[in-house]
C-alpha positions as CSV (number, residue, x, y, z in Angstrom):
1,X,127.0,-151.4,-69.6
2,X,128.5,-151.9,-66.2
3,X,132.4,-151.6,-66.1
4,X,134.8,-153.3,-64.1
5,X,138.7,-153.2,-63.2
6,X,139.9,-156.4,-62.6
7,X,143.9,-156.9,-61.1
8,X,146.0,-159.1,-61.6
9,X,143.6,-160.2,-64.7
10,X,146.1,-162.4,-66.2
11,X,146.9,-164.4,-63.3
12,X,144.6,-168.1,-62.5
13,X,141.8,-166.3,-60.8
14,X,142.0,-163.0,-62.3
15,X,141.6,-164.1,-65.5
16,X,138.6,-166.6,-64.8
17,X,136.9,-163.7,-63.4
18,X,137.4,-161.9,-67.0
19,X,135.9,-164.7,-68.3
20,X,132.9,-164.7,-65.7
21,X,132.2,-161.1,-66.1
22,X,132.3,-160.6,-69.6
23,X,129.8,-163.4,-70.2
24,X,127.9,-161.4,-67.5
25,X,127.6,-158.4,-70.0
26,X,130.4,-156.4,-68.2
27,X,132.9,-154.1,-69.5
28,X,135.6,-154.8,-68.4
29,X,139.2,-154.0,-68.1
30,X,141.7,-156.2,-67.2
31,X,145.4,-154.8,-65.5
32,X,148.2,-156.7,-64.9
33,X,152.3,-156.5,-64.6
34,X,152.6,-159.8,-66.1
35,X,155.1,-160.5,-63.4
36,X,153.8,-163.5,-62.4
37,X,150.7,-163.5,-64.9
38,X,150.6,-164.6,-68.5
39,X,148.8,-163.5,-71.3
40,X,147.7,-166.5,-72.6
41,X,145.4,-166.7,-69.9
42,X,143.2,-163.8,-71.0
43,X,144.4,-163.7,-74.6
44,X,141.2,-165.1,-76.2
45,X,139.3,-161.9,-74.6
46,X,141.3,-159.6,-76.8
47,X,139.6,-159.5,-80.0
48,X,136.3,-158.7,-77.8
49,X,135.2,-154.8,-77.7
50,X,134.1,-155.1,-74.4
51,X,137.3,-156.1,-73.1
52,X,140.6,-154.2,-72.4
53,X,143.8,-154.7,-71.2
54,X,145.8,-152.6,-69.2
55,X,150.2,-154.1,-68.6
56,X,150.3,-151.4,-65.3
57,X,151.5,-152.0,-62.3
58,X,149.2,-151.2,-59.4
59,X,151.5,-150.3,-57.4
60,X,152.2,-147.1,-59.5
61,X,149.2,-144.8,-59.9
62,X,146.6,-146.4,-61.6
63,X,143.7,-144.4,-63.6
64,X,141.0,-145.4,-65.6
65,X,139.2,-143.5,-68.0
66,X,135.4,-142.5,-67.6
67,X,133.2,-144.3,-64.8
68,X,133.9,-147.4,-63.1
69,X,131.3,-149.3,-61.2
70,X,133.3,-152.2,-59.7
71,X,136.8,-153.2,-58.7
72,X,138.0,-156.5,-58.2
73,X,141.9,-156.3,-56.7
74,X,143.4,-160.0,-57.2
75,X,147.0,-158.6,-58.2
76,X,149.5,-160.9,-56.1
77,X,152.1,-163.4,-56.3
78,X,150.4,-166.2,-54.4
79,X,152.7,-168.8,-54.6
80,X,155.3,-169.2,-51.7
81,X,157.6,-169.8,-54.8
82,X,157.0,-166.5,-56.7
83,X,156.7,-164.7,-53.4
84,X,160.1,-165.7,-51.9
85,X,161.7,-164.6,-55.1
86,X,159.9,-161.4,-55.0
87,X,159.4,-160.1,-51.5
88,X,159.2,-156.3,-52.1
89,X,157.0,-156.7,-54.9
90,X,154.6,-158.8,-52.9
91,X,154.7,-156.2,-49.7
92,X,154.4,-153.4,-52.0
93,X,151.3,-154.8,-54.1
94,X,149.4,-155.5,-50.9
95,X,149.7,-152.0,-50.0
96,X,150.9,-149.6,-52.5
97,X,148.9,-151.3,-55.0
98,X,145.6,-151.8,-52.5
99,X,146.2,-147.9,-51.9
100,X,146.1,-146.6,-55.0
101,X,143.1,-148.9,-56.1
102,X,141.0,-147.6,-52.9
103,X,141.6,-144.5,-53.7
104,X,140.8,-144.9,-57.5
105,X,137.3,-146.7,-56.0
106,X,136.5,-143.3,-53.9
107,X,137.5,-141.0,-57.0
108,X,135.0,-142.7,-59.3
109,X,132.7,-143.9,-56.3
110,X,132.9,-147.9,-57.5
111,X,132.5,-150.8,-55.0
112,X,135.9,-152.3,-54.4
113,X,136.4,-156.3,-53.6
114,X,139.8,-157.3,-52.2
115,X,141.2,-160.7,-52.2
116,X,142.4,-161.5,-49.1
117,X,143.9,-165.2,-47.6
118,X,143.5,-167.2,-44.4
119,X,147.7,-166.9,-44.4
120,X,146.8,-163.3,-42.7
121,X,146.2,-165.8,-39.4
122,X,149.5,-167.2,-39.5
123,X,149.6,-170.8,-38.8
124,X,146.4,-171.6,-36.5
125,X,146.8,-173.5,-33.2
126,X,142.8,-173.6,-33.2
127,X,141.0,-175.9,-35.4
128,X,138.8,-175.0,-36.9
129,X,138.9,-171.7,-36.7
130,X,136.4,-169.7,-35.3
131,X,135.4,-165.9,-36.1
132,X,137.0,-164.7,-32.9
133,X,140.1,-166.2,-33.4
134,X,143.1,-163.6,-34.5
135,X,145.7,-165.9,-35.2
136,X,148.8,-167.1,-34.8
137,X,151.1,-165.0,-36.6
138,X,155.1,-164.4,-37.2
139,X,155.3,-160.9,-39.5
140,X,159.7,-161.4,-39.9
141,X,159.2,-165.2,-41.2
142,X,160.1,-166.3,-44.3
143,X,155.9,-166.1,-45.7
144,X,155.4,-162.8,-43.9
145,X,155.5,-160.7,-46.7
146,X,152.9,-162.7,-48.1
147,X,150.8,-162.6,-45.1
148,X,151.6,-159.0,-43.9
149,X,150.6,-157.9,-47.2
150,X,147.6,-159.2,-46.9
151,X,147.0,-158.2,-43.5
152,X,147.6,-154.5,-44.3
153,X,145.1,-154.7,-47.5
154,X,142.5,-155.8,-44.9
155,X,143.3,-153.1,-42.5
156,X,143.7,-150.5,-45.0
157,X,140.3,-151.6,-46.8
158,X,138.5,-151.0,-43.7
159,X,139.9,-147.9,-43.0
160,X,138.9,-146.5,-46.1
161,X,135.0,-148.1,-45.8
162,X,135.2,-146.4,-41.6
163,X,136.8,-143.1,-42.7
164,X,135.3,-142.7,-46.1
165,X,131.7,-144.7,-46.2
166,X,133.6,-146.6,-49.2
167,X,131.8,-149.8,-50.4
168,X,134.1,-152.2,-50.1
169,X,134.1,-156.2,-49.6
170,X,137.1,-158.8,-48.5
171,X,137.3,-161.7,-49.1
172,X,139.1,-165.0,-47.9
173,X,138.2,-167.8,-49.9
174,X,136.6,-168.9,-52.9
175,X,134.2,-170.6,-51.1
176,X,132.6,-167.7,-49.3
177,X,133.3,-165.5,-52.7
178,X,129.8,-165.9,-54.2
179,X,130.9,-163.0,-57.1
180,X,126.8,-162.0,-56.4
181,X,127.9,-159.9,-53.8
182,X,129.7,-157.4,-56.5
């Protein structure tokens, strides 16, 4: 049976992606700080043997017993409500917490699949946006430590695929998601 760490599993998407992958067969472990989360998203999984659930920050070192095949990082306040309230936390998940799950991916050799945001180009003064276009960004706004966040997840994630051959995947949208590609 294939496992899988999914972030921020308690959280809108993280914990529809519980759902998704334990219908798919999957072991899998959910983690969340429940700072933004709620359990009673991902509570009717708990009676379920292959499911678990980790309350862990990521931003703290995270382990996971035994093999892990896949990683899906969703852990993030990604409401500009939560996020104003909790600006540290939200930097500090987008990079501590990305850090310490890349390197938990190259430790037990598991694809990783970061959730990134079209916020990382800032308000666009292109429409639409093409793949060339790099934004228009302001990193000491009030939604910067959303955005940076994100920004440095993406940089960092491809870092670790250049430098390290780690498989890795971000992405932007739902739309372009297509949970296939893990």
């Amino acid at each position: 049976m294939k496992k899988i760490l999914i972030t921020g599993a308690a959280g809108f998407l993280g914990s529809h992606l519980c759902d998704r992958f334990i219908s798919e067969g999957f072991h899998v472990i959910g983690m969340d700080n429940l700072i933004t989360g709620d359990l009673n998203n991902i509570s009717h999984l708990f009676p379920l043997d292959n499911f678990e659930f980790h309350h862990h920050d990521v931003t703290k070192f995270v382990h996971v017993s035994g093999t892990l095949d896949y990683i899906l990082h969703f852990a993030s306040p990604a409401s500009p409500i939560d996020y104003l309230k909790i600006p540290i936390k939200t930097l500090k998940v987008g990079s501590l917490g990305t850090l310490n799950l890349l390197g938990l991916a190259k430790d037990k050799n598991a694809r990783i699949l970061v959730a990134s945001t079209s916020e990382v180009y800032g308000d666009p003064m292109v429409h639409p946006q093409t793949e060339e276009y790099f934004g228009n960004v302001n990193p000491v706004g009030p939604r910067g430590v959303y955005d940076e966040a994100k920004r440095f997840m993406e940089s960092i994630t491809m870092a670790y695929h250049r430098h390290h051959g780690l498989d890795t995947r971000i992405v932007a949208s739902l739309i372009h998601m297509g949970l296939e590609c893990v």
